[in-house]
N, C-alpha and C positions, 0 to 999 in steps of 0.2 A: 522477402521475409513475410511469415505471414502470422496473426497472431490469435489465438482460440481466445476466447474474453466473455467473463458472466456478464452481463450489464450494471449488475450493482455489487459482484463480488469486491473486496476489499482488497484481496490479494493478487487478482487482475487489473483494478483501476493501478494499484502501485505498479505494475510492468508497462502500464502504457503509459502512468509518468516518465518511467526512465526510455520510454523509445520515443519519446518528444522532448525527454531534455537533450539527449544522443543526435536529434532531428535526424531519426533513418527514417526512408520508408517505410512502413508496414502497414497490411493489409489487417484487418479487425473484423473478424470476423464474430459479428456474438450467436453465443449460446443460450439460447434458453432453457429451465428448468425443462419444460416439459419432456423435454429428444434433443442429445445431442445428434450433430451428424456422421452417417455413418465413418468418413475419413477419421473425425473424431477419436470414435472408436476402436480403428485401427492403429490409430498413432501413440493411444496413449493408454496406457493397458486398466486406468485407474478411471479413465473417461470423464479426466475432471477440468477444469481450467482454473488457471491457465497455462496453455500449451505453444509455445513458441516452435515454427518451423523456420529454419535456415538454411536453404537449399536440402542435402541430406541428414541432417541433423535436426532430432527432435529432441525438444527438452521439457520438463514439465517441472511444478515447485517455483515460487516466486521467489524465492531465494537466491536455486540455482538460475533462472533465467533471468533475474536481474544484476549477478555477479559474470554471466556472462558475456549480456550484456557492455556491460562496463568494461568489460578486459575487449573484448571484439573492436571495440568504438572508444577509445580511451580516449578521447574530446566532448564533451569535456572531463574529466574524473570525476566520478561519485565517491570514489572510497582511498584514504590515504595510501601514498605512495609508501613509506615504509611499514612492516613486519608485525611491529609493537602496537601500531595504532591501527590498520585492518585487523587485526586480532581482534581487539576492543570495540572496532566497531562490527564486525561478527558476533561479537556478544553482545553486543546490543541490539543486534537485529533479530538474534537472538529471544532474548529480553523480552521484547515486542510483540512478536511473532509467542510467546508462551505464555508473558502476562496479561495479550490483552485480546491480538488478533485470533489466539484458539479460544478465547470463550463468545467469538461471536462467525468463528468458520462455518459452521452448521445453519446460520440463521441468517441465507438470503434474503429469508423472509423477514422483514422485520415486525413483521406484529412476535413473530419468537424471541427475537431481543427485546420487545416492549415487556414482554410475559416473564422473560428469566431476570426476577429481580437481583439475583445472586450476582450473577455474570454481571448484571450493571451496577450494581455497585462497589464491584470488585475493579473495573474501570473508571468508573470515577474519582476512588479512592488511589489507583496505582498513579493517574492525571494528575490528581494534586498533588500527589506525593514527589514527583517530578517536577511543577510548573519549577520551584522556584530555579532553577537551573537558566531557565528562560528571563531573568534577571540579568545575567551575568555573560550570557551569547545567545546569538541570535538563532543558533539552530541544534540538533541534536547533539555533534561531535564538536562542537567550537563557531566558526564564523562562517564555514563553507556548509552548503547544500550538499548533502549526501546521498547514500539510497538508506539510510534509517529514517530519514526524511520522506525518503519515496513511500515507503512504510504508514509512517505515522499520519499524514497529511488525508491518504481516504478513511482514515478509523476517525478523526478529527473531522471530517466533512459531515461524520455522518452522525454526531452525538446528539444532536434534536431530534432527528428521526427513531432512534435509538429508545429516545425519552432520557439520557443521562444530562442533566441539567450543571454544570459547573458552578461552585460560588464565587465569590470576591475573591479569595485569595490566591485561586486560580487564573486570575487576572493574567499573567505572565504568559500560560499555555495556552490563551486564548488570542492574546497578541500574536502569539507565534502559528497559530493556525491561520490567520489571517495575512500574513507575510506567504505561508506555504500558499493558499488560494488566489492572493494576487499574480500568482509565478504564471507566464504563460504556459506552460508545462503543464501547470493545473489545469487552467481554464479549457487548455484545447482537449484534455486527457477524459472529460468526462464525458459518458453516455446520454442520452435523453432520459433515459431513467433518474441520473444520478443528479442533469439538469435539476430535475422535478423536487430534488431533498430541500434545496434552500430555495 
């Protein structure tokens, strides 16, 4: 397996969570802004990452190659076993991926996140709106580690760099970031770039 990976994209740190909570191997290859490489190119018509190869099967979209993923390697589960509740948690990934991850997809860079006060406040606001939830379980969907967790955990690593500042009452979502960075899944999953944020 092999895995295309921005070094600070959001959407790539979450797939090399889930292929270290999975504990496969894969190869991590990053991508810089400036050229991707040519295979790159070839494999994936949008030239973006991250891009998962699996023998002959190329996937792209962190979504689909983290739902992959999990069905591939079903040890351990990230996403519930009945119908009702992967629905739900599909929309929440959902959720995530619309309310928070697409207003900061375009901004590798983060002085562009520092700059777009809209976008940061619009995540901040969504964060609080959410912690209290984190009163009551420990993680996105109830008491188990999901992939909304995969999700949430690089958007959450990276709110200082960002500049989005949390208050007191957000206490709750910040506990729960710190649960998701204790995970060795986290710790191993990140790049030297993403080292360098905290």
């Amino acid at each position: 397996m092999m895995l295309y990976s921005a070094s600070l994209g959001v959407r790539s740190h979450s797939v090399r969570i889930v292929l270290l909570e999975k504990e496969v191997e894969c190869r991590v290859e990053y991508v810089d802004s400036e050229g991707a490489p040519g295979d790159l190119v070839e494999l994936n018509p949008y030239n973006e990452t991250p891009t998962l190869v699996d023998r002959d099967l190329v996937l792209y979209g962190c979504q689909i190659i983290n739902e992959y993923l999990d069905e591939r390697l079903p040890h351990p589960p990230l996403m519930p076993v009945d119908p009702v509740n992967r629905g739900r948690a599909r929309l929440m990934m959902l959720r995530v991926q619309r309310d928070w991850l697409d207003l900061v997809k375009d901004f590798d860079s983060v002085e562009l996140v520092r700059e777009n006060e809209d976008a940061r406040q619009m995540i901040r606001d969504g964060l609080i709106a959410v912690s209290p939830i984190f009163n009551e379980q420990a993680y996105m969907l109830g008491e188990e580690f999901s992939l909304v967790d995969c999700l949430m955990a690089p958007l959450l690593w990276r709110l200082p760099v960002y500049g989005i500042n949390l208050p007191r009452q957000a206490k709750p979502i910040l506990e729960y970031g710190e649960r998701l960075f204790e995970r060795a899944s986290f710790l191993s999953s990140l790049s030297e770039a993403e080292h360098e944020i905290r």
